[in-house]
C-alpha positions in Angstrom: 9.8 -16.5 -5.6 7.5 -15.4 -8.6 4.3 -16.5 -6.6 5.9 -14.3 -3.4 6.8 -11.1 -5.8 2.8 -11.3 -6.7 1.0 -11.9 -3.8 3.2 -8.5 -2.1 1.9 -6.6 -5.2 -1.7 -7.9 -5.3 -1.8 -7.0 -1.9 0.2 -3.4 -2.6 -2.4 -2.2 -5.5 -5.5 -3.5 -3.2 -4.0 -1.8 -0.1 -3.9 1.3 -3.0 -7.0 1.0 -3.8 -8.3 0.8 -0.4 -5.8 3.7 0.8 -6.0 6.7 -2.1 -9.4 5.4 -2.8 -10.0 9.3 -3.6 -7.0 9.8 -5.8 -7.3 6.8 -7.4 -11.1 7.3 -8.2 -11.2 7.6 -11.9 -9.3 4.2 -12.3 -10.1 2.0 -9.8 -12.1 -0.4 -12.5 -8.9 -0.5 -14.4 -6.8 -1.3 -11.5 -9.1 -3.7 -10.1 -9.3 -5.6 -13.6 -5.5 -5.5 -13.1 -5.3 -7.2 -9.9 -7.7 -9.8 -11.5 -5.6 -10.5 -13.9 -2.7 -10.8 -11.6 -4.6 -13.4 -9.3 -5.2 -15.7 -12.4 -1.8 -15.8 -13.1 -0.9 -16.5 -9.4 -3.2 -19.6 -9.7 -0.8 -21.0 -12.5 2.4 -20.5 -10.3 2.6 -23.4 -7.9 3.0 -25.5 -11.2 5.0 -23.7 -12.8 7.5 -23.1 -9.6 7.2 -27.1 -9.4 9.5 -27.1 -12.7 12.2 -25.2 -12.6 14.4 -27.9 -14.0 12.7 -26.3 -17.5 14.7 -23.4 -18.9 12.3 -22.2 -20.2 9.8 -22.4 -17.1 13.0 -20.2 -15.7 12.8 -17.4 -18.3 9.0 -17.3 -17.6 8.7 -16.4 -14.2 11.4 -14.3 -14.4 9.2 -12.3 -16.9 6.0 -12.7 -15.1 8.1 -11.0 -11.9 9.2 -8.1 -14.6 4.9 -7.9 -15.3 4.1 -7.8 -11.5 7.2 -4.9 -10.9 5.7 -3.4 -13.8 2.0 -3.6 -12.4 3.0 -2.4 -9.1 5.2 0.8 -10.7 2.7 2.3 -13.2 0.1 2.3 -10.7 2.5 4.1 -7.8 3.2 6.3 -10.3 0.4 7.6 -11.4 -0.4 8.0 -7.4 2.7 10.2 -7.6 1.4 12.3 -10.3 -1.9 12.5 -8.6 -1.2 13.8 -5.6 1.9 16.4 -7.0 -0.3 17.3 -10.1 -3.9 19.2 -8.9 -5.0 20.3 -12.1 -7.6 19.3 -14.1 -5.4 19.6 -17.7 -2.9 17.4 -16.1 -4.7 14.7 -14.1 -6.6 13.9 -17.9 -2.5 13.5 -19.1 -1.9 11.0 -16.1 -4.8 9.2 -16.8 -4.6 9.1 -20.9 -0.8 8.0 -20.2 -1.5 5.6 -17.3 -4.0 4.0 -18.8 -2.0 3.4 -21.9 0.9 2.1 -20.0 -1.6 -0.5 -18.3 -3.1 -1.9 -21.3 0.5 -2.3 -22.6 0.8 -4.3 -19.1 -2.3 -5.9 -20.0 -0.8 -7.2 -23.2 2.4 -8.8 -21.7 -0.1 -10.2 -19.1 -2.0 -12.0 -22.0 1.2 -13.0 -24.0 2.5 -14.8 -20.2 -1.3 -17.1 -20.4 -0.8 -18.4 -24.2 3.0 -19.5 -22.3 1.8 -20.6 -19.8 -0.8 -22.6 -21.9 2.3 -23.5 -24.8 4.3 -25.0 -21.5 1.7 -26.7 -20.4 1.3 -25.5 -16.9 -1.7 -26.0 -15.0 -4.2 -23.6 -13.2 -4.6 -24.5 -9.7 -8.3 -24.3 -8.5 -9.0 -20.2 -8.2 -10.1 -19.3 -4.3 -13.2 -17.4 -4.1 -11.6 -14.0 -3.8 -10.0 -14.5 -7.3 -12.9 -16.0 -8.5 -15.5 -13.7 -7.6 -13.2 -10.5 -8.0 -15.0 -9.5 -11.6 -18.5 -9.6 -10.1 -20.5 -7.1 -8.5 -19.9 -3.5 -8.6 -17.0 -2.0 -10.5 -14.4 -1.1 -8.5 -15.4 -2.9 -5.6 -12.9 -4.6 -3.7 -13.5 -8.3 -2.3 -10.7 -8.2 0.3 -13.5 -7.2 2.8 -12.1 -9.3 5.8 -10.6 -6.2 7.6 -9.1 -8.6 10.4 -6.0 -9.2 8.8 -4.0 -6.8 6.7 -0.5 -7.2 4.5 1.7 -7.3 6.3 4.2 -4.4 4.9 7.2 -6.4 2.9 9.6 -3.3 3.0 10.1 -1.4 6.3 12.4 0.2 7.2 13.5 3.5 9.8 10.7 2.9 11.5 10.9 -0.2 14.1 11.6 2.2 17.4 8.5 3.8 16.5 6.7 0.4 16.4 8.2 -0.5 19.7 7.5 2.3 21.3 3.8 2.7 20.2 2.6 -0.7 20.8 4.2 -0.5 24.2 1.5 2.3 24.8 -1.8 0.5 23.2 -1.0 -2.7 25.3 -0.6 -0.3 28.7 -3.6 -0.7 30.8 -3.0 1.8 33.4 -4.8 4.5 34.4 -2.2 7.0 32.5 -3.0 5.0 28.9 -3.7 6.6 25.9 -6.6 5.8 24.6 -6.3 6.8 21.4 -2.9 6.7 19.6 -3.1 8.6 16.3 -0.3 8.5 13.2 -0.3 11.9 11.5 1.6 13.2 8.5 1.9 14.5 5.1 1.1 11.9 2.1 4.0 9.6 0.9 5.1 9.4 4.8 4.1 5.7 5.4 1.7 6.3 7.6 -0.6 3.3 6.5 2.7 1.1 6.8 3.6 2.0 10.1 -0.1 1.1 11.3 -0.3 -2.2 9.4 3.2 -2.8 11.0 1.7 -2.0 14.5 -1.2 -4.0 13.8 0.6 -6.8 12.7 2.6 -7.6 15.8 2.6 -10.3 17.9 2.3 -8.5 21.1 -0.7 -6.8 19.5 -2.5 -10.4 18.5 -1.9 -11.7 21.5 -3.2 -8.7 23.9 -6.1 -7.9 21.9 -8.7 -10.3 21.6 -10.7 -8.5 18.9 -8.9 -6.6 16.0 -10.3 -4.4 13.2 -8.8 -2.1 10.5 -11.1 -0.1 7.9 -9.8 2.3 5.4 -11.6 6.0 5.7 -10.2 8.1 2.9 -12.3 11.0 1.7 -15.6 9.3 0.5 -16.6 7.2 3.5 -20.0 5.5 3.8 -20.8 5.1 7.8 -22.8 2.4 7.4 -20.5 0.6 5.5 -17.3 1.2 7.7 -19.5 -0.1 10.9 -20.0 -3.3 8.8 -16.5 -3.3 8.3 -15.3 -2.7 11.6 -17.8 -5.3 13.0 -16.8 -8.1 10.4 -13.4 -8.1 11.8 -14.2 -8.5 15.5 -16.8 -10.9 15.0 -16.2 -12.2 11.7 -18.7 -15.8 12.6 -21.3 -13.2 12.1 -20.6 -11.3 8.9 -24.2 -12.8 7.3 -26.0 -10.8 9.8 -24.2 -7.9 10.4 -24.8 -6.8 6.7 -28.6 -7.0 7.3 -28.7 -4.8 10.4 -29.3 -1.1 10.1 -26.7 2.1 11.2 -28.5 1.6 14.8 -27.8 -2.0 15.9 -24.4 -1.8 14.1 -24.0 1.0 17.0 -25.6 -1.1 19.7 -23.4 -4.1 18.6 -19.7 -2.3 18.3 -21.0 -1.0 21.8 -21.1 -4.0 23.5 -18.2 -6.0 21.4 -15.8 -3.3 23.1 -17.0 -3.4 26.6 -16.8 -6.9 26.6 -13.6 -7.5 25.3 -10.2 -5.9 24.7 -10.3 -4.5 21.0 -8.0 -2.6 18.9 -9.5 -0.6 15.6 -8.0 1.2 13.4 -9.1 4.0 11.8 -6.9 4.6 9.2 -6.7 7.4 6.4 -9.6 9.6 7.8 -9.6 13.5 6.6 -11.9 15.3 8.5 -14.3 15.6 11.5 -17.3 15.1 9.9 -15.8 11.6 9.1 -15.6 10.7 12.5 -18.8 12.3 14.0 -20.4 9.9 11.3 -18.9 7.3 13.1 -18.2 8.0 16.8 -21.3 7.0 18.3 -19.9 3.7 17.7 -17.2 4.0 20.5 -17.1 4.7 24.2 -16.4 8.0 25.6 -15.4 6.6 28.9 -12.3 4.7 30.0 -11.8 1.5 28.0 -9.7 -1.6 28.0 -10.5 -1.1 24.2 -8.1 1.0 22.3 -8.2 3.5 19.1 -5.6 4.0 16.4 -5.9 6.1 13.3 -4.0 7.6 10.7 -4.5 10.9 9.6 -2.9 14.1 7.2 -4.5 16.5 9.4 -3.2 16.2 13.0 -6.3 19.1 14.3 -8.3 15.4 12.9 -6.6 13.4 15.6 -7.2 16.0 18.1 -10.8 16.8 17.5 -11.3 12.8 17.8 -9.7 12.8 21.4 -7.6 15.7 22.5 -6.0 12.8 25.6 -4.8 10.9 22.5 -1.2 10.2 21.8 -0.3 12.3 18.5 3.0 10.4 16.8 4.6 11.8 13.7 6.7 9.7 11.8 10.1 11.4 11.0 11.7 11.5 7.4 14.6 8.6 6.7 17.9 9.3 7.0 20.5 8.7 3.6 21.7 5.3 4.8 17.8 4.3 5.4 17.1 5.5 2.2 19.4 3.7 0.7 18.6 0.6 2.6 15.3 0.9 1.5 16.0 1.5 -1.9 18.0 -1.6 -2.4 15.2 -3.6 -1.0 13.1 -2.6 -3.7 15.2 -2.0 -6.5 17.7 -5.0 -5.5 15.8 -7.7 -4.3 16.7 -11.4 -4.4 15.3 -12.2 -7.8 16.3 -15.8 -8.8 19.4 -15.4 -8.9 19.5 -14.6 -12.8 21.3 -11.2 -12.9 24.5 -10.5 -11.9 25.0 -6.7 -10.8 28.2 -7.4 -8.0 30.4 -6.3 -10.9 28.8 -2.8 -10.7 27.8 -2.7 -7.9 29.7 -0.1 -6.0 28.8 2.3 -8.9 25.1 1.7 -8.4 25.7 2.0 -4.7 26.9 5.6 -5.6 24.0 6.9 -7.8 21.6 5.6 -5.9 22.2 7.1 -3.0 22.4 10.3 -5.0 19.3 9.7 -6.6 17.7 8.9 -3.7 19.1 12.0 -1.4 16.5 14.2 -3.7 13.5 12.0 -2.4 14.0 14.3 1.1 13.6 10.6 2.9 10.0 10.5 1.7 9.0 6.5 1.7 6.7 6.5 -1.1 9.5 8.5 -3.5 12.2 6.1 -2.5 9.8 3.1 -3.2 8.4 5.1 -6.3 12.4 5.5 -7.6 12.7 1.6 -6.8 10.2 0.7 -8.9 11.8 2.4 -11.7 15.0 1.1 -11.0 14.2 -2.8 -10.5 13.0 -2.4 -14.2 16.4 -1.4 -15.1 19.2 -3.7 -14.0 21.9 -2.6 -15.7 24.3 0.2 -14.8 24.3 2.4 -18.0 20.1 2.2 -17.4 20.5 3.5 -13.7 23.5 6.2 -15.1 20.3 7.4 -17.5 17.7 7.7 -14.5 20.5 9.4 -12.8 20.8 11.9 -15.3 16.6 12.3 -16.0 16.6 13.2 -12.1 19.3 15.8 -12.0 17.4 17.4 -15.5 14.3 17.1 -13.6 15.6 18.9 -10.5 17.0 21.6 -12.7 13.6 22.3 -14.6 11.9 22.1 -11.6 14.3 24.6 -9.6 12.6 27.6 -8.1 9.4 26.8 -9.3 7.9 27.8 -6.0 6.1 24.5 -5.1 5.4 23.4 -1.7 8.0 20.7 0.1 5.9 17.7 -0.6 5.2 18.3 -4.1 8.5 19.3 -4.5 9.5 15.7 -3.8 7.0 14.1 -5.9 7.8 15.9 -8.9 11.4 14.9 -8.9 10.1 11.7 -10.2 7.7 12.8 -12.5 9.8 11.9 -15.4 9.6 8.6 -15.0 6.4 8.3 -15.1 6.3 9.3 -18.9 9.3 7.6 -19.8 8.3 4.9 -22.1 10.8 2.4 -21.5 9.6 0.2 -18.2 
């Protein structure tokens, strides 16, 4: 279970990193040292899930799942206060704050090593990825094999949509899309949906060539061709990073008029990103398909005004709540025992989570507080912190989005994970 919990949040904060790579820009070194740090102890799991008879092995992947909740939270939360928080004076207090709340993370992460080493637990042999995730330039991701992508652990409201859009990339009539793009405001899941869509089975088996390449603000064409190219011909990748903008062209070209591809584009901002890039794909009819992601939706239809535009819709209260359960209620071990209080915490949550407006990444963001705090008299204080925020905040003018954001702003400068 604990090796699970960190692989979805290794993969999370990478996704992150890939995703908000502008937001995130002024901490992406400290965030990628942080997924470092969470591979290493990943390597010393399979051991230490081996003895469970131990006590004591017990109470210490319990508490390297509370690090890895904790990881994934303080980083989602700054996100939060990034994108609800423009200013200059106040993205310097996110950072000072987040980056103190990580090296207290960083801390626990190097008590959990001297018990893993007092326990005698075993390191497996590190993969490469791990291995080579501290070398080369900061804040540089490894995970550079864009044919495969997480697949997203919590989902939910959105499985008609998934349906119904892969049902239109695998039509090859003459009436087919041929581009299908996901638009939306931030926090909407977007990226989710996409990776969901991406993911399916119907997808892997109609396509025969799959990419998927992160945009974001600061894109580097040469750099997302290589990408793209990597992950429909991956036997190649030694090459690929030696040829110039030109035969990168030539080569995506010809990949897609041979075979049936599906790329995704996702997180791309503006126009000029894709002029960068569209030389790279066929203007004509194509067996090949196009999906992207997008906040502007005059993106999507500058890109190809045929194109299918889809916008996701906000969750209702009962999906809310569902998905707030699955991340502040998971199956953890079986060590705490809430059925007692259950219905209580059934009731303020689904008041807490009514002021997240159905907004995915505020539900997730209140989960991550939450799972922190198991106890009822813990989730009766959030309660309370959330209808003070909602007060302070009242009539303070801000647009819907930020609106939403900010009711869990709190949190984020609450001390106590």
């Amino acid at each position: 279970m604990a090796e699970s919990i960190v692989s979805i949040v290794v993969g999370r904060l990478t996704d992150l990193l890939s995703e908000e790579a502008q937001v995130l820009h002024g901490v992406q070194d400290e965030i990628q040292e942080l997924v470092t740090e969470l591979m290493r102890i990943k390597t010393f799991l399979p051991d230490a899930d081996s003895r469970l008879h131990d006590q004591n092995i017990r109470i210490l992947l319990a508490d390297v799942r509370e690090v890895a909740y904790d990881a994934e939270h303080v980083v989602e939360t700054y996100l939060v206060q990034a994108l609800s928080s423009p200013g200059k004076i106040m993205q310097r207090m996110n950072t000072r704050t987040f980056s103190r709340k990580l090296k207290d993370i960083k801390r626990k992460m190097s008590l959990l090593f001297n018990r893993f080493r007092d326990c005698n637990i075993k390191t497996s042999l590190e993969s490469p990825e791990s291995s080579n995730s501290s070398h080369g330039q900061p804040g540089m991701l490894k995970r550079f094999h864009t044919f495969t992508t997480v697949e997203p652990e919590l989902f939910v409201g959105f499985q008609a949509d998934v349906d119904r859009l892969v049902g239109y990339l695998v039509d090859e009539s003459d009436a087919s899309y041929p581009l299908i793009s996901i638009c939306g405001m931030g926090g909407l899941g977007k990226t989710t949906l996409a990776h969901k869509i991406y993911n399916h089975s119907t997808i892997k088996t109609h396509f025969a060539g799959l990419a998927c390449v992160s945009i974001s603000q600061k894109w580097q064409t040469r750099q997302v061709l290589q990408r793209i190219l990597i992950g429909l011909v991956h036997e190649k990748k030694e090459e690929i990073f030696t040829w110039d903008e030109d035969k990168l062209v030539e080569n995506l070209l010809q990949i897609q008029q041979k075979k049936k591809c599906l790329i995704v584009l996702d997180d791309i901002w503006s126009n000029d990103a894709w002029d960068s890039i569209k030389a790279a794909f066929t203007a004509g009819k194509s067996l090949s398909k196009l999906m992207l992601t997008s906040r502007n939706i005059d993106v999507a239809e500058y890109v190809n005004p045929n194109g299918l535009i889809h916008q996701p819709g906000l969750l209702s209260p009962d999906q809310s709540w569902e998905l707030l359960q699955l991340k502040a209620l998971p199956t953890r071990g079986g060590y705490l025992d809430i059925a007692r209080d259950y219905k209580k915490m059934e009731e303020l949550g689904r008041e807490m989570v009514a002021n997240c407006g159905g907004l995915p990444l505020a539900i997730v963001t209140l989960g991550g507080v939450l799972v922190t705090k198991p106890s009822l008299i813990e989730w009766e204080k959030v309660h309370g912190d959330i209808i003070t925020s909602l007060k302070r905040g009242k009539g303070s003018g801000q647009d819907y989005e930020s609106q939403i954001l900010n009711v869990l702003g709190w949190s984020y400068n609450d001390d106590p994970f």
